[in-house]
Every structure is written in structure tokens, then in C-alpha cells.
C-alpha positions in Angstrom: -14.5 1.1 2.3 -12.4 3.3 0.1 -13.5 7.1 0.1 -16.4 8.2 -2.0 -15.9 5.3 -4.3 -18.6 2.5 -4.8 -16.1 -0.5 -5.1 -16.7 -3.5 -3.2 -13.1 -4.6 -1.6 -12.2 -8.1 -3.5 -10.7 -9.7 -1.0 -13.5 -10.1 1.8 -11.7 -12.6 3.8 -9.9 -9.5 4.7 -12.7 -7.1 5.6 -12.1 -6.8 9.4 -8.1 -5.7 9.1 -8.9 -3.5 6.1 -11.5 -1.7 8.4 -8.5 -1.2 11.4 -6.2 -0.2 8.6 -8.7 2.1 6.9 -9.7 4.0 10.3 -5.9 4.3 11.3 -4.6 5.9 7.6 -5.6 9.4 6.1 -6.6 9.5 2.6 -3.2 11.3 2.0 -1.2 8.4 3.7 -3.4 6.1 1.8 -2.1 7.5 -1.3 1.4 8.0 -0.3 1.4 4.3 0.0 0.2 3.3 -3.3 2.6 5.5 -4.9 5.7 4.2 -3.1 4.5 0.9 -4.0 4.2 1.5 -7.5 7.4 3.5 -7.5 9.1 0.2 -6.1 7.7 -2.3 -8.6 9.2 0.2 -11.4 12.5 -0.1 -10.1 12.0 -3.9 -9.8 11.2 -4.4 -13.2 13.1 -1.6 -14.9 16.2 -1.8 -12.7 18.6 -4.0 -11.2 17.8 -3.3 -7.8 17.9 -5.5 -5.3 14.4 -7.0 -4.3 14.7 -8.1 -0.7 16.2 -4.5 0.1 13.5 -2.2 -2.2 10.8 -4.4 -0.2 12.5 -3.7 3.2 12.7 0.2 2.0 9.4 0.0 0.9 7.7 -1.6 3.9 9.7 1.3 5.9 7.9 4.0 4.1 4.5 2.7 4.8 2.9 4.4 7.4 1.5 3.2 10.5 3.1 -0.4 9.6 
């Protein structure tokens, strides 16, 4: 699934969506993502932002959702 890596996906009940997802995102956008997300737990856990409207902010930046 993931680009030129050999890890099996762990959740399998989830193959078919990540397939739709995978063929929709770039690499780039792929990666985009992850970083937002881990950008977003940081300020969770090191801040005191405000969780329901970091998620909203972060579900905004995702692309193609």
C-alpha cells in the first residue's frame, strides 16, 4: 500500500477505503497530512489549546477529506 515500503497495513478491516484514499492522495499530500497531525497532537499535549477546535483545524487541512 504505502510507496516503496514492505509494510503490511495493520488495520485490514480497512483495506478497501485505504485503497480509495491511497489512489486519491499524492505522496506529498500523504505526508502533508502526517505532519499536520503530528503538529496537532504537540499542541494538544504541550499546550493549552483547545481540542475540539485543533481537531476541527486539523481535519480542515487534510486534503481531499
Amino acid at each position: 500500500m504505502a510507496e516503496n515500503s514492505g509494510l503490511e497495513p495493520t488495520n485490514i478491516d480497512q483495506a478497501a477505503a485505504l485503497d480509495q484514499l491511497k489512489d486519491r492522495m499524492s505522496g506529498e499530500e500523504a505526508a502533508t497530512a502526517v505532519s499536520t497531525t503530528r503538529k496537532t497532537i504537540g499542541l494538544l499535549t504541550d499546550t493549552n489549546a483547545n481540542a475540539r477546535l485543533a481537531l476541527d483545524v486539523l481535519l480542515l487541512d487534510y486534503p481531499g477529506i
